[in-house]
N, C-alpha and C positions, 0 to 999 in steps of 0.2 A: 585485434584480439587474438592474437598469436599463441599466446598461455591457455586457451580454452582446452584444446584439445588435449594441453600437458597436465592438465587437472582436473581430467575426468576422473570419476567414481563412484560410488552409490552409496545410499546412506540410506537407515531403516528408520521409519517413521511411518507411527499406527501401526506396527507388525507388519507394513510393506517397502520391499525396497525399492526405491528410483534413483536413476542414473544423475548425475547431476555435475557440470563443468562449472567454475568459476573465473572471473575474469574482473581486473579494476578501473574501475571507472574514474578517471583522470580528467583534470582542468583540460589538458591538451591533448585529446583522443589522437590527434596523427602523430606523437613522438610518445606517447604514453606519460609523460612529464607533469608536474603542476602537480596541485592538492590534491588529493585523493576525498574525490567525490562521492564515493560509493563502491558498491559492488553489482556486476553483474551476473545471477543466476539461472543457466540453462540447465531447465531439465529433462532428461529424453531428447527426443530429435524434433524442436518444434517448428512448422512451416509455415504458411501466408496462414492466419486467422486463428493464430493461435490464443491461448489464455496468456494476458500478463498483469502484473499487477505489478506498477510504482508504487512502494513506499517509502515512506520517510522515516529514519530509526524513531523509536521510542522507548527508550530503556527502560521506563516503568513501566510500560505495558508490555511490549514483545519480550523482556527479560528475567522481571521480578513479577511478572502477574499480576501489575493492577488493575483493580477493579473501578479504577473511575477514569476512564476514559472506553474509546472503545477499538484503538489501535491493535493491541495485541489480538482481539477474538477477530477483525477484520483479516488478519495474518494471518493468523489459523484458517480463519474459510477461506482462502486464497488458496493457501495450500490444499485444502482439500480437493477444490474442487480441480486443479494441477492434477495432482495426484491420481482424480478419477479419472482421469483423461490421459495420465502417461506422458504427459510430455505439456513445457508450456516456461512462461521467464518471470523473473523474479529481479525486479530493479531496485537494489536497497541503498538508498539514498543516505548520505550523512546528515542530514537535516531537522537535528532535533530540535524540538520548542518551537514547532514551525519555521524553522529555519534563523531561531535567535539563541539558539544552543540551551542546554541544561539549565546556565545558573540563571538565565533569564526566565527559562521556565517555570524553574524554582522559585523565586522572587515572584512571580504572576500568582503562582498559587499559592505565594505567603500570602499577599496582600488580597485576593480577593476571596481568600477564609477569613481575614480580617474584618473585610468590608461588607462584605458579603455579592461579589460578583464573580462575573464569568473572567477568562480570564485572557478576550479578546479588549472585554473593556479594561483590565487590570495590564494588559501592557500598554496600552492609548497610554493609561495614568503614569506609566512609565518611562515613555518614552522611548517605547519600540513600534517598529509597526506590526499588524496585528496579526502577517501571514508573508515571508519574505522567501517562501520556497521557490523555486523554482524547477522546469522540467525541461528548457530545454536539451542540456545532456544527454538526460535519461530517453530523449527522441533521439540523439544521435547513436547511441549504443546501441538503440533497436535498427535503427538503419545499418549500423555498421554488422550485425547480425544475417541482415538482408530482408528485413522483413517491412512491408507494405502496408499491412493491411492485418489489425489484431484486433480483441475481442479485450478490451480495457476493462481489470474487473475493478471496482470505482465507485464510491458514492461522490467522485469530487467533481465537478463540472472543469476546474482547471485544469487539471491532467487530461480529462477529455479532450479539450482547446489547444492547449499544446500539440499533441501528436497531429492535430486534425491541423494545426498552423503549418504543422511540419511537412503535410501533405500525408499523412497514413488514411486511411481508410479505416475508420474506429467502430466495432459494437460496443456497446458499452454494456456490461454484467455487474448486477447491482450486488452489496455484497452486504445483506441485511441481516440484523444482531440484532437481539434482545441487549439493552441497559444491564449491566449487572449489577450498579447499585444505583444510588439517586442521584451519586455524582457523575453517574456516567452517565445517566438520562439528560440532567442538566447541559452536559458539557455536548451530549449530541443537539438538544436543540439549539445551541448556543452555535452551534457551529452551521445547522439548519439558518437560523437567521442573519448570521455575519457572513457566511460564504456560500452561503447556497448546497449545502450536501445534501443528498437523499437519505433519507434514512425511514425507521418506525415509527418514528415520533413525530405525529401532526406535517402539517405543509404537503409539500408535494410528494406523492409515493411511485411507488414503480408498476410500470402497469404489467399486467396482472401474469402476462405470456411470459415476460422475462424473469418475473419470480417464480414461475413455475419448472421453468428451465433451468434455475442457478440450485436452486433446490432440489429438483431431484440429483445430481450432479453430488450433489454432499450426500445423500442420502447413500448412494450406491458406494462410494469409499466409505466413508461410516461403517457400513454393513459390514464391507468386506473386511475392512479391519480391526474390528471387532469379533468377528467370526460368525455373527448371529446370522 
């Protein structure tokens, strides 16, 4: 990742600045070559146990603000809680529609407004599979970082698995959102049942020390940038 250093900068966000390097994340990490996987983002100076958070693009929620999933506000508290802490990585994966791209996505939640389903069962009917992401990569780019041992902020058990296949040393920081409408509620339980996420919504919750802990963490960037 030899461009890190060549693209450092800072960038203001909530009325505060942080330092932030970019780096791309390639099919062929030792010649840098292949698809263009993603991006890697460091912010500040982060070391062994630091915050990071995979994700996977989503255009209509990180982009245009929608409210029926719950991609984009996971984003946001990722960064915040980054931000509270001054330092921490940001792996943004190409991996839209779960890794079946836009129009697939698109197409999933034609038909299961149609039908009236979620829209793991709406690509079954399609003839996608229903979650085709993957994280190896995004293990290698933290390794190639230098880092060991991080603090995964994540309602996903698969991302957990990976890094932890990978040999990392995982905490895992839950990163719990209110639904903002009914299709975002849906689509979180929906995701609760087919893949196992944590979330607000019924099933398994987070206990109680690590919510206590991810939360205050927003609360003090919050604060401060806000002014209050």
């Amino acid at each position: 990742m030899k461009e890190l250093q060549a693209t450092a900068h800072s960038l203001t966000r909530k009325g505060r600045e942080l330092s932030v390097r970019v780096s791309e994340l390639r099919a062929d990490p030792e010649t840098g070559a292949g698809e263009l996987l993603g991006h890697i983002l460091v912010f500040g100076d982060p070391d062994q146990e630091c915050l990071v958070r995979i994700h996977s693009r989503c255009l209509y929620g990180d982009a245009l603000g929608s409210q029926d999933c719950d991609c984009g506000p996971e984003l946001d508290l990722a960064m915040d809680l980054i931000q509270a802490e001054g330092h921490g990585v940001l792996v943004y994966l190409e991996q839209e529609g779960r890794g079946s791209g836009l129009i697939v996505k698109a197409m999933g939640l034609r038909l299961g407004a149609q039908i009236g389903v979620d829209t793991f069962t709406s690509y079954r009917m399609l003839g996608h599979p229903i979650d085709s992401r993957s994280y190896g990569h995004a293990a290698q780019a933290l390794s190639g970082l230098g880092l060991r041992s991080v603090r995964l902020m994540t309602n996903n058990p698969d991302k957990v698995a990976a890094l932890e296949e990978a040999g990392f040393a995982v905490v895992t920081v839950p990163l719990l959102t209110e639904p903002r409408s009914e299709r975002a509620r849906q689509y979180m339980e929906a995701k609760r049942r087919f893949r196992g996420h944590r979330s607000m919504i019924g099933g398994r919750r987070w206990p109680a020390r690590a919510v206590r802990g991810a939360w205050g963490a927003v609360r003090n960037v919050r604060f401060a940038g806000s002014g209050l």
